[in-house]
C-alpha distance (Angstrom), angle and dihedral (degrees) to the residues before:
residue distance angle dihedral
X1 . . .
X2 3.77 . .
X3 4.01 121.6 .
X4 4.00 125.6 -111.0
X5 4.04 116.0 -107.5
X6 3.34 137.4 -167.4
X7 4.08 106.8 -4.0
X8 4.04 86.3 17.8
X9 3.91 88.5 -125.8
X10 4.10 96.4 83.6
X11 3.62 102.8 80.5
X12 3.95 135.0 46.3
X13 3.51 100.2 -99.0
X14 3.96 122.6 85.4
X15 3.85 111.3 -132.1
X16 3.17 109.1 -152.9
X17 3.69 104.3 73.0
X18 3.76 136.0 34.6
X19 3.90 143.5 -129.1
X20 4.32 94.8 -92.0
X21 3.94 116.1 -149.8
X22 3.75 124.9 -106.2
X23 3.43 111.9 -145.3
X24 3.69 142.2 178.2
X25 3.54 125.0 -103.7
X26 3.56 106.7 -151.2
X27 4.17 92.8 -179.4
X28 3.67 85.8 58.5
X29 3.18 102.2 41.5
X30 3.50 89.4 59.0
X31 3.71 97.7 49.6
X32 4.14 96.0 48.3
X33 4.13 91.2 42.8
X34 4.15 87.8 -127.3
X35 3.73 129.1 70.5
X36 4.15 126.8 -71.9
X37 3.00 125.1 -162.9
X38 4.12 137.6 -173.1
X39 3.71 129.4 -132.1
X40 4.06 100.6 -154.7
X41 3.87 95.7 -145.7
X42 3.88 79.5 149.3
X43 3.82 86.6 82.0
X44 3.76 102.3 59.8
X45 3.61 113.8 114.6
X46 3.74 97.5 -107.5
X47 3.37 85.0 51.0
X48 3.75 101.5 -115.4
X49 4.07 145.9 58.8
X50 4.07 85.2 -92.5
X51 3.97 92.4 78.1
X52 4.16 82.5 76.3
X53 3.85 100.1 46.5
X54 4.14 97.8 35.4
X55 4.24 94.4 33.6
X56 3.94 84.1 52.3
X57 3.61 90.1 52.5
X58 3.61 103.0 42.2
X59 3.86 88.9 46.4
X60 3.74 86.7 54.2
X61 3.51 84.7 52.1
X62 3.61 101.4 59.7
X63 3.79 94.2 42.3
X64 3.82 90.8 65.4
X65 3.64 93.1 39.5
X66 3.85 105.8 113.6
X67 3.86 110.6 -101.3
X68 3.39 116.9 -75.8
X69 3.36 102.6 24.1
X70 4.18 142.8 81.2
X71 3.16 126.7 -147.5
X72 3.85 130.1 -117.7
X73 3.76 111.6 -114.7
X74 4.40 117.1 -140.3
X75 3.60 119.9 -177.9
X76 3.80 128.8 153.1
X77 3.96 103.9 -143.2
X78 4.11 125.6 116.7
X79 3.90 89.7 -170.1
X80 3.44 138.9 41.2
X81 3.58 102.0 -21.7
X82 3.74 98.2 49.8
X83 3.95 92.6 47.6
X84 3.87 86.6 54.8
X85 4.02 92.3 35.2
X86 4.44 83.4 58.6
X87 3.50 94.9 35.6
X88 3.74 96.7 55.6
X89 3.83 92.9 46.7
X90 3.80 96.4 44.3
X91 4.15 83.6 54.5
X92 3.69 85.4 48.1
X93 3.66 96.8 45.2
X94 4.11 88.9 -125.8
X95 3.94 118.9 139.5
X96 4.06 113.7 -109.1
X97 3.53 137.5 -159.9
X98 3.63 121.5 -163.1
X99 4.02 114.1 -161.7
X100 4.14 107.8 -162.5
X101 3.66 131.6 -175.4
X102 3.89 120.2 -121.9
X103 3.32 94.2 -105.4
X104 4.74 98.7 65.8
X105 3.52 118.6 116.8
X106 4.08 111.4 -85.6
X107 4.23 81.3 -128.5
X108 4.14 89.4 54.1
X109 3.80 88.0 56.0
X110 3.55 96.8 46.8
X111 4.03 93.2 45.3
X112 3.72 89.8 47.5
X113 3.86 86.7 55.5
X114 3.57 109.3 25.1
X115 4.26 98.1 37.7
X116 4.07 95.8 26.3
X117 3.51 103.2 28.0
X118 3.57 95.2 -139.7
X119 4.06 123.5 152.2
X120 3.86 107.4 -105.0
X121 4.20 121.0 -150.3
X122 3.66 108.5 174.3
X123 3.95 107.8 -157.7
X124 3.85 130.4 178.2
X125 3.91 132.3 -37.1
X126 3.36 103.5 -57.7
X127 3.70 157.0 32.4
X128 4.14 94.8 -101.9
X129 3.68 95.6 53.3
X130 4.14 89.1 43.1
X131 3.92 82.1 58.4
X132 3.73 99.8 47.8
X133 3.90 88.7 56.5
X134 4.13 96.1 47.3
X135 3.98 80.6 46.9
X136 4.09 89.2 51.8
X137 3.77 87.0 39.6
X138 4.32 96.0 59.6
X139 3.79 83.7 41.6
X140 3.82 91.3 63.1
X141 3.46 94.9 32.2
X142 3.79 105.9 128.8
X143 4.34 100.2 159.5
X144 4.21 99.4 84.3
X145 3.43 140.5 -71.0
X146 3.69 115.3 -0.3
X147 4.30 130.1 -168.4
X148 3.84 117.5 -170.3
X149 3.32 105.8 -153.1
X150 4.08 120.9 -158.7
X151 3.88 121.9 -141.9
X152 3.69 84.8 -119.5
X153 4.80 125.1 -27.2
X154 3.81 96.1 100.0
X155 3.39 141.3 98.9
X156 3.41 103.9 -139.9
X157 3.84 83.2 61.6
X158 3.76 99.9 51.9
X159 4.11 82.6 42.5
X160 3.93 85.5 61.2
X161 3.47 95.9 43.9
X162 3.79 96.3 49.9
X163 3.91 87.8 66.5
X164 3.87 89.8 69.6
X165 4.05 82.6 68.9
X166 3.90 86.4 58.4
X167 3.38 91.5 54.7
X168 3.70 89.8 48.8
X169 3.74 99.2 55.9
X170 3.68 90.8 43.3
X171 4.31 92.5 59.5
X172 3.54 86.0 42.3
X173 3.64 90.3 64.2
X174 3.87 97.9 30.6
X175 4.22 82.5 59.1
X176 3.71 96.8 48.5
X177 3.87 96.4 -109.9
X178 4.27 113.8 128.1
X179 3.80 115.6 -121.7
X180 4.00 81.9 -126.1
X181 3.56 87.2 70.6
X182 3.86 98.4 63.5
X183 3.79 109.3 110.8
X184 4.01 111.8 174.2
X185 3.74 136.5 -14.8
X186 3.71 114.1 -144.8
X187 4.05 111.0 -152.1
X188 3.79 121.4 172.2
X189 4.51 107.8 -119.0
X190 3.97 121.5 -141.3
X191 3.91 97.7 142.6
X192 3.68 104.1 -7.2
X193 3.68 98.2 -108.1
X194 3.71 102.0 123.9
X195 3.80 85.1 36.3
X196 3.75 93.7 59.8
X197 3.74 87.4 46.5
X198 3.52 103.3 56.6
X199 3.97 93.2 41.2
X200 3.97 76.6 54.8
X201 3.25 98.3 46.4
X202 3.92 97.0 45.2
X203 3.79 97.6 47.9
X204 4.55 88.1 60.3
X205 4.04 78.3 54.2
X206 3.50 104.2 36.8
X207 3.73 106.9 22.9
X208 4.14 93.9 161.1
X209 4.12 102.4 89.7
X210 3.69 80.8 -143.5
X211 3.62 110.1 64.3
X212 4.05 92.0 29.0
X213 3.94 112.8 127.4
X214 3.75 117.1 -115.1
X215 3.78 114.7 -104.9
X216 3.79 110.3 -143.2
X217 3.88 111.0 -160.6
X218 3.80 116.7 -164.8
X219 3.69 132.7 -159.9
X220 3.54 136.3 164.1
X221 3.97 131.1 -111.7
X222 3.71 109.8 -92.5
X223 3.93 90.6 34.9
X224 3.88 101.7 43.4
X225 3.98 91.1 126.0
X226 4.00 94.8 149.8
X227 4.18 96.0 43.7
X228 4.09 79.0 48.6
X229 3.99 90.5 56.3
X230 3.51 90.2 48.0
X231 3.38 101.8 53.7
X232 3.56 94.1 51.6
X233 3.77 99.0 44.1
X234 3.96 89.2 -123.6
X235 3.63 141.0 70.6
X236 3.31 111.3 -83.0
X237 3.95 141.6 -171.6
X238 4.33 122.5 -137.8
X239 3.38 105.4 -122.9
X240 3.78 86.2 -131.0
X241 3.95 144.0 -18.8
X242 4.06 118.4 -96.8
X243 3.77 104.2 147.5
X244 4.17 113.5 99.9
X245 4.29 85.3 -128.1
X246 3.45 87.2 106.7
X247 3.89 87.6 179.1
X248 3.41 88.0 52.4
X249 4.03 91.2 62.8
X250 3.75 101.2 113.1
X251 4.16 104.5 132.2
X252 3.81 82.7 -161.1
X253 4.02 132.2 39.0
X254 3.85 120.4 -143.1
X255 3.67 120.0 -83.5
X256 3.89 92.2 -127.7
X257 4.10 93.8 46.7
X258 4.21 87.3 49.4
X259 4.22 82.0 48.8
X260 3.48 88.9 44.2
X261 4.26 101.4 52.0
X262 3.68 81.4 50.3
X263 3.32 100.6 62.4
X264 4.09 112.5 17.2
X265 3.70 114.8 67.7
X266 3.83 104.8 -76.0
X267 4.27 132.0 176.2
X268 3.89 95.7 -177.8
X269 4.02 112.7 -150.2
X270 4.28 132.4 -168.3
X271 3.53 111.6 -164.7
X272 3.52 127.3 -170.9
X273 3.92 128.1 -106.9
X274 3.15 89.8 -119.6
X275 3.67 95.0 50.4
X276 4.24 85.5 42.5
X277 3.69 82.9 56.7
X278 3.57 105.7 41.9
X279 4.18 87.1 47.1
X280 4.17 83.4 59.4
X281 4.16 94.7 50.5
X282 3.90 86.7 41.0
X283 3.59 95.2 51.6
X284 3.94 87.0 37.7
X285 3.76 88.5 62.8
X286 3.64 100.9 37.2
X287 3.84 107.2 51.8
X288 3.40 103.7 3.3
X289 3.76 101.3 -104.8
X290 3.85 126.2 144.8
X291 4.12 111.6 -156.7
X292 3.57 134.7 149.2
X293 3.85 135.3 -104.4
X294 3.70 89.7 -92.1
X295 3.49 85.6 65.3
X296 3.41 105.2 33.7
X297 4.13 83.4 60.4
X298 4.32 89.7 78.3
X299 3.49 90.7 51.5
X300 3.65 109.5 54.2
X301 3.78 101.7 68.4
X302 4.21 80.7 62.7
X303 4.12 93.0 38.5
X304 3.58 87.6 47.5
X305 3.50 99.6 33.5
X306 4.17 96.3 146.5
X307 4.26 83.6 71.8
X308 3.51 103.0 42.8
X309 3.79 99.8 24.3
X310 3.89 101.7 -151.9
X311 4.22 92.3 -176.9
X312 3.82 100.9 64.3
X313 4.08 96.0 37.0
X314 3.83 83.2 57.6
X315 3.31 106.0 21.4
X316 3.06 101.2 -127.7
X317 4.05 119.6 -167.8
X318 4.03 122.6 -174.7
X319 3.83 88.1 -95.7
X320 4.11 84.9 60.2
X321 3.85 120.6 105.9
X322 3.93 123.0 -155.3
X323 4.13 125.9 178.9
X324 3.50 129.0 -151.7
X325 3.73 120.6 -159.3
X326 3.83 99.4 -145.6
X327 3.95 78.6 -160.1
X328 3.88 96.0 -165.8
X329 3.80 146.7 -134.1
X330 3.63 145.4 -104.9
X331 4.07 94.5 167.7
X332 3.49 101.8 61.2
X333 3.96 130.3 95.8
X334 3.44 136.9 168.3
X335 3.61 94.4 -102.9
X336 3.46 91.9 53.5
X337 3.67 101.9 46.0
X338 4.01 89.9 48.8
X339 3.44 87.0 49.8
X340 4.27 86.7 52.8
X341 3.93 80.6 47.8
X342 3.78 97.7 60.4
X343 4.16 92.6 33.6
X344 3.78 86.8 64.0
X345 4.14 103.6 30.0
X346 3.68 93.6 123.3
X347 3.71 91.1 55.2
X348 3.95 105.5 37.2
């Protein structure tokens, strides 16, 4: 597939993310009796999955700009999103503003400036009220062509995302395993965008309900908005946020991705913080990969496979093959993840 040039929009290719590893997990392979292995979405250049989802939608973006022009890039997000949202439009050479709540890390402000270039606003306590201003902001927008671009409720996002499942089936093949093979995919769920994308993403592949592998999204207590909407049949909103996942924060999951775990094969799991964090120093240790709670979430029903017991739910045999998106993390520091270390000593 040929590379972008010049205004990154001319060729096939999107430019703002790259083709991520799969690689086996021998540890947990070992503890499920089948194979495991890792998509490294931790190595995109944003730093998380979200460079595929929000690059594909500020690329579409620009392409149906009017000539001439670029348009300015809004998105409310102090964490993932807005690292990817910045990223994307400094590749594209589009302006971006970055609206954060109080409450980001002082490094996230400085990397969205300093590294991304983006315009920061920081406004009120917390992500809602951040996205209420970008909101007013497009409305008064009066310079050119302007995109607001969510952290994770559109389909040009979930369209993005579904390409990592392309990826996937191609490795699978390029390592000699059959596509048949794939059991699950374990994905940490704040909003449901990555969610939405992989059940999009699987159903091109695997378009027979019968033979399509089980999708196993994992929160955290304290942010477990989707689990919440399915156990009360409805959409429902968390009266607040306690879990550590700060990623994970979104009170309310997307519409589609609560339509979607209805309907697509679906094993729902909440995981601990603790667990979330003792997934991140596990996986630190192991293969040398630094991610944040949010991520550390999808793997702790495989790191602590003797409480959640992923083998007989999906039966998995040593032919079986599960995926974990090891989705990332632009919060996290050492400081922060030693300081996760101690909070949790007695249960690590």
């Amino acid at each position: 597939m040929p590379i972008s040039t010049g205004d990154g929009v001319s060729g096939d290719r999107d430019i703002t993310y790259i083709r991520t590893p799969l690689v086996y997990s021998q540890s947990l392979s070992k503890k499920t009796g089948s194979t495991v292995l890792l998509k490294l979405e931790v190595l995109q250049p944003s730093g998380s999955f979200k460079s595929r989802g929000i690059g594909h939608l500020v690329r579409q973006a620009l392409l149906n700009s009017p000539p001439g022009t670029k348009p300015h890039i809004f998105t409310s997000s102090g964490g993932n999103a807005g690292c990817a949202a910045a990223h994307a439009a400094q590749k594209y050479g589009c302006p971006c503003t970055v609206v954060v709540p109080s409450n980001v890390a002082p490094h996230m402000v400085t990397r969205l400036r300093d590294t991304y270039g983006a315009t920061v606003i920081v406004h009120g306590s917390m992500w809602s009220e951040a996205d209420r201003k970008v909101r007013q902001m497009i409305d008064e927008y009066r310079d050119g062509p302007a995109r607001y671009c969510p952290p994770f409720d559109d389909p040009l996002i979930w369209e993005g995302h579904s390409f990592m499942i392309d990826e996937v089936i191609e490795q699978l093949q390029e390592a000699g395993y059959d596509k048949s093979k794939l059991k699950a995919i374990s994905c940490s769920v704040g909003g449901g965008g990555l969610f939405c994308g992989l059940v999009a993403g699987l159903k091109r592949h695997y378009p027979s309900p019968g033979e399509q592998p089980v999708i196993i999204p994992v929160e955290t207590y304290g942010a477990e908005s989707l689990n919440a909407s399915l156990k009360a049949g409805q959409l429902v909103s968390l009266p607040a946020i306690s879990s550590i996942a700060s990623s994970l924060g979104a009170d309310r999951v997307a519409s589609e991705a609560f339509d979607a775990a209805k309907t697509y094969p679906t094993s729902p799991v909440v995981v601990t913080d603790a667990q979330a964090v003792g997934s991140c120093l596990k996986i630190l240790d192991e293969h040398r990969l630094f991610v944040e709670p949010a991520c550390g979430a999808a793997l702790a029903p495989w790191y602590y496979a003797d409480k959640y017991d992923l083998s007989s739910q999906l039966s998995l045999d040593p032919d079986s093959v599960s995926v974990i998106v090891v989705c990332g993390g632009s919060t996290v520091t050492i400081e922060s993840l030693l300081h996760y270390k101690n909070m949790f000593k007695d249960e690590l």
